[in-house]
DOPAKOL-903277 format. One record per residue (C-alpha): chain; residue in three letters; z, y, x. Coordinates in steps of 0.25 Angstrom, whole numbers, plus 5000, padded with zeros to 4 digits. Each point is the difference from the previous one (the first is absolute). Last residue first. Example, Ala and Ser with C-alpha at 12.3 -4.5 7.8 and 13.67 -1.06 7.14 Angstrom:
<recs>
+--------+--------+------+-------+------+
! chaine ! residu !   up ! north ! east !
+--------+--------+------+-------+------+
!      A !    SER ! 5029 !  4996 ! 5055 !
!      A !    ALA ! 5002 !  4986 ! 4994 !
+--------+--------+------+-------+------+
</recs>
This chain:
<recs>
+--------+--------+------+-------+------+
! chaine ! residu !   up ! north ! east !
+--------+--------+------+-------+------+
!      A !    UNK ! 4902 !  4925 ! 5066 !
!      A !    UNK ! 5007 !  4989 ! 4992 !
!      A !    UNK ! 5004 !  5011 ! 4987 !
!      A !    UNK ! 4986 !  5009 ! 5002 !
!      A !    UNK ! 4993 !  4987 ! 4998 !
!      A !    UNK ! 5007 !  4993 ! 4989 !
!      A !    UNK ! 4995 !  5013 ! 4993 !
!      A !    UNK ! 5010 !  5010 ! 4995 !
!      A !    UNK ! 4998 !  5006 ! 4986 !
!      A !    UNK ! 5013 !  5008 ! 4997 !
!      A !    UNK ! 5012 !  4995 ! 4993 !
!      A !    UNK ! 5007 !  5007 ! 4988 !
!      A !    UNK ! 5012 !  4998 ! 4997 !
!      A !    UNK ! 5001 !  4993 ! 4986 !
!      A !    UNK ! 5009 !  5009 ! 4993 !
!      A !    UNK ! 5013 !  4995 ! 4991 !
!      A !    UNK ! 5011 !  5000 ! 5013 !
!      A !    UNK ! 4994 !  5015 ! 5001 !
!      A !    UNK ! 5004 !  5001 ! 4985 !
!      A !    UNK ! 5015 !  4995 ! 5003 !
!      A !    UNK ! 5000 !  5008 ! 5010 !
!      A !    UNK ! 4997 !  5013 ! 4994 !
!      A !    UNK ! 5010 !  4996 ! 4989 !
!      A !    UNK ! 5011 !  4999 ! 5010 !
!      A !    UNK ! 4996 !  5013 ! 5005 !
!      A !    UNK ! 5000 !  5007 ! 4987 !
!      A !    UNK ! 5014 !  4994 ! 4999 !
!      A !    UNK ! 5005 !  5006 ! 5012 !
!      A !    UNK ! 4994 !  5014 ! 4999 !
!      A !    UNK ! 5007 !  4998 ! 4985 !
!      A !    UNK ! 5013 !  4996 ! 5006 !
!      A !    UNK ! 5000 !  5013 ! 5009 !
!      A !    UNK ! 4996 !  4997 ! 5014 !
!      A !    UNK ! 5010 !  5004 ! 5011 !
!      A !    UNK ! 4999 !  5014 ! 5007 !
!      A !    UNK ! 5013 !  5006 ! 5009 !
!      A !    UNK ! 5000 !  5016 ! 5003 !
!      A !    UNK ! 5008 !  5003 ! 5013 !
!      A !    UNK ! 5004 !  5015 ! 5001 !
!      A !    UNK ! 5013 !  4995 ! 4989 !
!      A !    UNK ! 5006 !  4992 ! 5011 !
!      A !    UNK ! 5013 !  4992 ! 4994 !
!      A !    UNK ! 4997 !  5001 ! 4986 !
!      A !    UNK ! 4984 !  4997 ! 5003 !
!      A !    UNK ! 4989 !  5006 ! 4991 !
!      A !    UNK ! 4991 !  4995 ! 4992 !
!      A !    UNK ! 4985 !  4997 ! 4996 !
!      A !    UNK ! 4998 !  4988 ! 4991 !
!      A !    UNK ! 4984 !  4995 ! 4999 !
!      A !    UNK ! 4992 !  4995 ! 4991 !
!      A !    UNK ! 5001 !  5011 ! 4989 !
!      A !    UNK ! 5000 !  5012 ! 5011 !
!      A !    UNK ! 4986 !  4996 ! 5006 !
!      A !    UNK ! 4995 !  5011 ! 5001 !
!      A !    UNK ! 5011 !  5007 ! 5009 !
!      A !    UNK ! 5000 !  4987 ! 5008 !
!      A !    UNK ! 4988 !  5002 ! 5004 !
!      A !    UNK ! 5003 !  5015 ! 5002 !
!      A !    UNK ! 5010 !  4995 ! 5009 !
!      A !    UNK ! 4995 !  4990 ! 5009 !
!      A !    UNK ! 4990 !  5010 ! 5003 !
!      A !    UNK ! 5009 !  5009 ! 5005 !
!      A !    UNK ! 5006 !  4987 ! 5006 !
!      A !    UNK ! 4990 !  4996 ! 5010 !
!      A !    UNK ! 4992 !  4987 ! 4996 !
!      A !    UNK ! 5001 !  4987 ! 5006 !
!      A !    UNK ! 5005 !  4993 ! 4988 !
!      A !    UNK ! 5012 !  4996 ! 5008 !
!      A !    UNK ! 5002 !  5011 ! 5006 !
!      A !    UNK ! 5000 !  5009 ! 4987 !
!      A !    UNK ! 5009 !  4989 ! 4995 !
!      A !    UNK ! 5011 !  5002 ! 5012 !
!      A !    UNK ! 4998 !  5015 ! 5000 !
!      A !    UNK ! 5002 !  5000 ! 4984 !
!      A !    UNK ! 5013 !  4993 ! 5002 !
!      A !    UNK ! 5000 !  4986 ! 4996 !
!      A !    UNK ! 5002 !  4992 ! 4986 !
!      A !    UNK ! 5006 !  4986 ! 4996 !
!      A !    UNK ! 4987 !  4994 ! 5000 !
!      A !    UNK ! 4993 !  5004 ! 5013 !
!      A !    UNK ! 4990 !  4991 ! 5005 !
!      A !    UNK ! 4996 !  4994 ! 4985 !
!      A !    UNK ! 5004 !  5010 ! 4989 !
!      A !    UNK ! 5001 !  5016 ! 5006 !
!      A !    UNK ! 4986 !  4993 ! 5010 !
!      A !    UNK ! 4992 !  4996 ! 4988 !
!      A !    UNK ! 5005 !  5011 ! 4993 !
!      A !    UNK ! 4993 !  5010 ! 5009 !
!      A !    UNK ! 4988 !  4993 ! 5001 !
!      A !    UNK ! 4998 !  5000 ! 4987 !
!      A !    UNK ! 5002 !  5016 ! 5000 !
!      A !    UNK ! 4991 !  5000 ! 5011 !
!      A !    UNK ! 4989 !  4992 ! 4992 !
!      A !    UNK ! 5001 !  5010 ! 4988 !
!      A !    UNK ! 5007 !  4995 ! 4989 !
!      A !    UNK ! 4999 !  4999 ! 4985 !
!      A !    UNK ! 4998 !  4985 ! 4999 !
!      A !    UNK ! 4986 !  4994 ! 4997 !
!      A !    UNK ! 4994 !  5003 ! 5014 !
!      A !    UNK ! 5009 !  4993 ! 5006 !
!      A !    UNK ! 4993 !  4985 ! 5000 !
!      A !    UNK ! 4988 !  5004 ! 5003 !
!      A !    UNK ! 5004 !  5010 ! 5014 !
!      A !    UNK ! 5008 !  4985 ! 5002 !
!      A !    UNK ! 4989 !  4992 ! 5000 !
!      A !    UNK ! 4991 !  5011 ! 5009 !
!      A !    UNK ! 5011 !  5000 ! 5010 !
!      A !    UNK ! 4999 !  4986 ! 5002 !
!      A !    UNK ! 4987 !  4998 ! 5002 !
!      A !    UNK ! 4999 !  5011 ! 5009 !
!      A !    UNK ! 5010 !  4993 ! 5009 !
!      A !    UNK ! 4992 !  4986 ! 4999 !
!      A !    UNK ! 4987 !  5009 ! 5004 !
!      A !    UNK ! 5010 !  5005 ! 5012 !
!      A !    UNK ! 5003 !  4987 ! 5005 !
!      A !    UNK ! 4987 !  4997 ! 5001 !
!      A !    UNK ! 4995 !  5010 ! 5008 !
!      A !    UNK ! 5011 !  4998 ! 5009 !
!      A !    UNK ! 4997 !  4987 ! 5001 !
!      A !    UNK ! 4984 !  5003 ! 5003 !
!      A !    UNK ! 5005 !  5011 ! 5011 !
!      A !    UNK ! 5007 !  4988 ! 5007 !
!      A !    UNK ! 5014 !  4993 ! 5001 !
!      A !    UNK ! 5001 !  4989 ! 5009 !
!      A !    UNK ! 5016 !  4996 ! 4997 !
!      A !    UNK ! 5007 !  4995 ! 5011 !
!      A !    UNK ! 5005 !  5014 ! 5005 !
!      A !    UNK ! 5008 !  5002 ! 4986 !
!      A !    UNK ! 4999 !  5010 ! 4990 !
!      A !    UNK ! 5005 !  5010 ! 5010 !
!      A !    UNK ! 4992 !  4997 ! 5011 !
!      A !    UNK ! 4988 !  4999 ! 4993 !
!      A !    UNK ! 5002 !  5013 ! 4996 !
!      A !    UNK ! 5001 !  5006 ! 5011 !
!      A !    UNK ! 4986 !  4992 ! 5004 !
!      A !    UNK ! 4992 !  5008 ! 4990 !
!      A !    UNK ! 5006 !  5013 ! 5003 !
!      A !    UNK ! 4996 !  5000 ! 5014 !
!      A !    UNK ! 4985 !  4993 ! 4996 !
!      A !    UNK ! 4999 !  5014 ! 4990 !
!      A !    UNK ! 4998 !  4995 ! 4987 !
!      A !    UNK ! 4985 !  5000 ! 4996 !
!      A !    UNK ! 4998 !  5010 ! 4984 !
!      A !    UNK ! 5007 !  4999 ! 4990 !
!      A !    UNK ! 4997 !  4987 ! 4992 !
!      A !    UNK ! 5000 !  4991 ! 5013 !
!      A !    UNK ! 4986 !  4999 ! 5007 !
+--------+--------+------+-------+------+
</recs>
């Protein structure tokens, strides 16, 4: 049984296709996968908790630092983080010493948002203390892994 509940036999072979039509992947891999995924989360959950910042903030900077690091218009970051800009936008507002809000010369309705350098130097240190933890890796028996 994977963790939520049976995938539906349609889904389950879509997504064999996209991974790859040679691999034989089961409810038990997907199980699996998703323990490793919970893993994760839970190591970095640990490893913010000692800065200021809410996970959406984080996750903010994450994306203004690494996948857009010279800045982007709030459409393009809201896209990105797969959040509708209002709500862009009162994350933003909250977040107002990690991240630089202006306007464009040349368009002033487009707003533009870039990490200040203290939203990216809050980010540096969260990866140097991520690089620091030990994730954490969940009992799996010999037997789950083979079967």
């Amino acid at each position: 049984m994977f963790l939520f509940g049976k995938i539906a036999p349609e889904a389950l072979e879509a997504l064999k296709e996209v991974v790859s039509p040679r691999v034989d992947i089961t409810q038990e891999h997907l199980f699996h996968v998703a323990r490793a995924a919970n893993s994760i989360v839970e190591s970095l959950d640990q490893a913010i908790k000692q800065y200021p910042i809410t996970q959406a903030q984080f996750r903010l900077l994450m994306v203004l630092s690494f996948r857009l690091p010279k800045g982007a218009p709030t459409s393009e970051v809201a896209e990105t983080l797969g959040i509708w800009a209002p709500t862009l936008s009162q994350l933003v507002g909250t977040s107002h010493h990690l991240v630089k809000r202006e306007r464009k010369q040349n368009d002033r309705r487009v707003v533009w948002l870039s990490a200040t350098p203290e939203g990216r130097a809050l980010t540096e240190r969260y990866f140097h203390r991520l690089g620091s933890l030990r994730l954490r890796s969940p009992e799996v028996s010999a037997k789950e892994w083979t079967h």
